[in-house]
C-alpha angles and dihedrals in degrees: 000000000000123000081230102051103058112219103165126062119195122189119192090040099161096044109104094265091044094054094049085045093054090042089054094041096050088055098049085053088236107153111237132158109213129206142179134175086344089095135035127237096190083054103086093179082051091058094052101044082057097050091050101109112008131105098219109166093181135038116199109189108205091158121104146141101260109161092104101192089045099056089057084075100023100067109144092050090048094055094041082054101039106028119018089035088054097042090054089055106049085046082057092045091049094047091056103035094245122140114236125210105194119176120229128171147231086263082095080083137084092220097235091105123221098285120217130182081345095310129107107229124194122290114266118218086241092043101121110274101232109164128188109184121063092240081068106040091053085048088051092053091046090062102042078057094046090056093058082082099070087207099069142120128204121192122195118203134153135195102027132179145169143133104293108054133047096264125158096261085070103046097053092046077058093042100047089046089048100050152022092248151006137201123211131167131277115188103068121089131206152125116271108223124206111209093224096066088038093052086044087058098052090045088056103053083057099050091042088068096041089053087054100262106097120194121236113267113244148064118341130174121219125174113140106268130280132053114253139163130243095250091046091052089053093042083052090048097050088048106047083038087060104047086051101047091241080114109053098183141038125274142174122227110205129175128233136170128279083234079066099059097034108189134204096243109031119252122233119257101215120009108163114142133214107244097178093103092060095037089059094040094059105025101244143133114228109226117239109262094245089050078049093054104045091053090054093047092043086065090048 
């Protein structure tokens, strides 16, 4: 691909993934035009005034409706944003040829996990999709409407963080410089996520059918490896931030209920995904969520 001749179009491309995608992008020499609120995606004649002309060969679609309370109250935006937005893209992407890679979350979900011998395993991509906020059910029918283009990819992730969007890794890094103690919940259970191996992935899937191995078209999860709670990530956090300086003070890190911290939209339980499909697809090895974390907090 030629650094004239765009091929890749990201939208969403000053969200925190987005940034991370452009950065990566940029550096592997791969051609992209990126785009955020400049042009609409519930605009479908928007989506096709932009394409004219270009040859894009790829659509990653970085852009969604995340604040998840206000969504609660904020419907009709949300599902402009989720859902119709989504569903207008992959019908551009179709028109021109062109695959499309669009990020969705574990919010699909309802959160109670798929219990086994008494124990909740990891979401599989072909678990039943049964969401109960507003924020997941508009991310359920985006990508119902995404998979209307047969080229697509959706990508499912949760907790993620990085350097270029408000996420919880740096809120607790404030808050842990700010006070003597924080409380964070304990009894919610999920997979951290950091944007620059998520932005890696989605690069190489690219690249993957550029290089003659194309990957099968569909739903695939992707979180960094392991399940955690709430309360263990930030106790991770406190203690590889102060071993590298990024902490100044002492802290203590205590865990508390999710009844203690009510929320508008309710939070999933357990939210862990199965990564095993994309893992096969691509050949990698997913790296553990606390090797995740000291990397990202080693580029602070």
């Amino acid at each position: 691909m030629s650094k004239q001749e765009p091929q890749i179009w990201l939208i969403g491309c000053k969200g925190m993934l987005g940034t991370e995608l452009s950065l990566l992008l940029q550096k592997t020499g791969l051609a992209f035009t990126g785009t955020d609120r400049d042009v609409d995606i519930t605009n479908p004649a928007a989506l096709v005034e932009f394409v004219k002309s270009r040859p894009f060969a790829w659509i990653i679609n970085c852009a969604a409706y995340t604040a998840v309370d206000k969504a609660e109250d904020d419907i009709e935006t949300c599902r402009r944003l989720n859902a119709v937005g989504p569903g207008n893209i992959a019908a551009c992407a179709k028109s021109v040829g062109a695959r499309l890679i669009h990020l969705s979350t574990d919010y699909v979900f309802d959160g109670k996990g798929i219990v086994a011998d008494g124990i909740a395993r990891p979401y599989r991509e072909d678990d039943t999709a049964y969401p109960v906020s507003v924020y997941g059910r508009t991310k359920r029918d985006g990508e119902i409407a995404v998979l209307e283009n047969p080229r697509s990819y959706i990508i499912r992730t949760a907790w993620l963080y990085g350097k270029y969007g408000p996420n919880f890794v740096a809120t607790m890094l404030r808050l842990m410089n700010e006070r003597t103690g924080v409380k964070v919940v304990n009894d919610q259970q999920g997979s951290p996520t950091w944007a620059g191996d998520l932005a890696a992935t989605i690069v190489e899937i690219i690249n993957a059918e550029s290089c003659g191995r194309p990957i099968p078209y569909g739903v695939y999860h992707y979180t960094n490896q392991g399940g955690i709670t709430w309360f263990e990530f930030a106790r991770e956090i406190y203690a590889q931030s102060r071993t590298l300086g990024l902490v100044k003070k002492d802290c203590a890190v205590n865990p508390c209920t999710t009844a203690e911290y009510p929320t508008r939209a309710p939070r999933p339980a357990y939210s862990v995904l199965d990564k095993t499909k994309i893992e096969t697809a691509l050949g990698i090895v997913i790296p553990p969520w606390n090797e995740s974390l000291r990397r990202y907090l080693r580029a602070e």
